[in-house]
Every structure is written in structure tokens, then in C-alpha cells.
N, C-alpha and C positions, 0 to 999 in steps of 0.2 A: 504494500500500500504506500502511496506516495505523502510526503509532506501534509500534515494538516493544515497547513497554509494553501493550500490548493483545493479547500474543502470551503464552500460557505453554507452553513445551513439554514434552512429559510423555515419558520415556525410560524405556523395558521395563526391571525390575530383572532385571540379569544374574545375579545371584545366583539368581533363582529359576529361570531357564532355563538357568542351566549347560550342563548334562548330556543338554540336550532335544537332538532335530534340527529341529522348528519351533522357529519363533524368531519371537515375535511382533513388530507392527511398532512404531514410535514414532509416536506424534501431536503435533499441533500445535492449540493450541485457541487461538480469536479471539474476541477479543469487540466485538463491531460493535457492541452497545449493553449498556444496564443489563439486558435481559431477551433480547438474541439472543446465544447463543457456539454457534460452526460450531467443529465438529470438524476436523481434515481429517490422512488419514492421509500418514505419509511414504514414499514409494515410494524406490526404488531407479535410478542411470541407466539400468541394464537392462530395470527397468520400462516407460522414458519410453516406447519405440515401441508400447507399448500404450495408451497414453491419445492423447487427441489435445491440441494446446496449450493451448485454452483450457480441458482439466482441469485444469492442470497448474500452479503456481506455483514460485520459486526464493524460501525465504526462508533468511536464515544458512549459503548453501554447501548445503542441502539441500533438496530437490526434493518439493512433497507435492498431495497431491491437491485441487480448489479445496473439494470441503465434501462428507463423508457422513453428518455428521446434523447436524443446531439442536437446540439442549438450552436452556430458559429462566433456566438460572445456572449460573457455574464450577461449583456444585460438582456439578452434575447430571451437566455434562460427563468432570467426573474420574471419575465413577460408572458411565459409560459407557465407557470406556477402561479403565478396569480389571475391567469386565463383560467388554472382549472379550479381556485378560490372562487370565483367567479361564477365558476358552474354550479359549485355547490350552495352558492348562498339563492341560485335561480330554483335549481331543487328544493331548496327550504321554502323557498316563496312560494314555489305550484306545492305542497304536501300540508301548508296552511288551508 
């Protein structure tokens, strides 16, 4: 595993899901170079027996998935993580 410098993790604001019942998840973005950064979402222990190991990573005590998208800069990547924020708080809106 590389540097955790090379790691940002990006954490659901609880403020904005309070009051939901989804609860969207937290990601972990990597950046493998100056133009690749992999997503990769954090699962839960209860999740593990559905992936198989080598989806699977342990970085900082929490457990995430090894990559569901490549985005060609951080900030594309934030842009995607809060696109799928975004989705969930629209699921909370139609489940009202």
C-alpha cells in the first residue's frame, strides 16, 4: 500500500442525512499518479462476506472496496462522491 499521503478520505456530512434512513456511504480516494485517482467505497464488516478478498482492502481500521471508478484529478473525484451524496439524499426525498 502506498503512502497515506496519497489517500484523502471523504466522510458523508451527517448533518445533511440526519433525519434520512439511507445513509450514504464514505469513500476513500487514491491517487496512484498525477492523472489516475480510484475511488473506492467503504463497506461495512457485514458487508465483507459479500465481496470476495481481493475486492476488499483494510486501510485506517476500515475496510473498502479495491476501486469503483478512475477519475483523471482529485477534484473530479470529489465530484463524483458527492454526485453519489447527491443521489442519496434524492432517494431520501422520493421514500418521504
Amino acid at each position: 500500500m502506498q503512502d497515506t499521503k496519497d489517500f484523502q478520505v471523504m466522510n458523508f456530512p451527517n448533518t445533511d442525512f440526519k433525519e434520512n434512513d439511507i445513509k450514504p456511504s464514505n469513500y476513500l480516494i487514491e491517487m496512484v499518479d498525477s492523472k489516475v485517482f480510484v475511488i473506492h467505497r467503504e463497506i461495512t464488516r457485514s458487508e465483507l462476506p459479500d465481496y470476495e478478498n481481493d475486492r476488499t482492502f483494510l486501510f485506517q481500521n476500515k475496510y473498502y472496496l479495491s476501486c469503483i471508478k478512475h477519475t483523471p484529478s482529485l477534484s473530479e473525484a470529489e465530484k463524483v462522491v458527492q454526485r453519489y451524496w447527491e443521489a442519496m439524499k434524492q432517494l431520501n426525498r422520493m421514500k418521504k
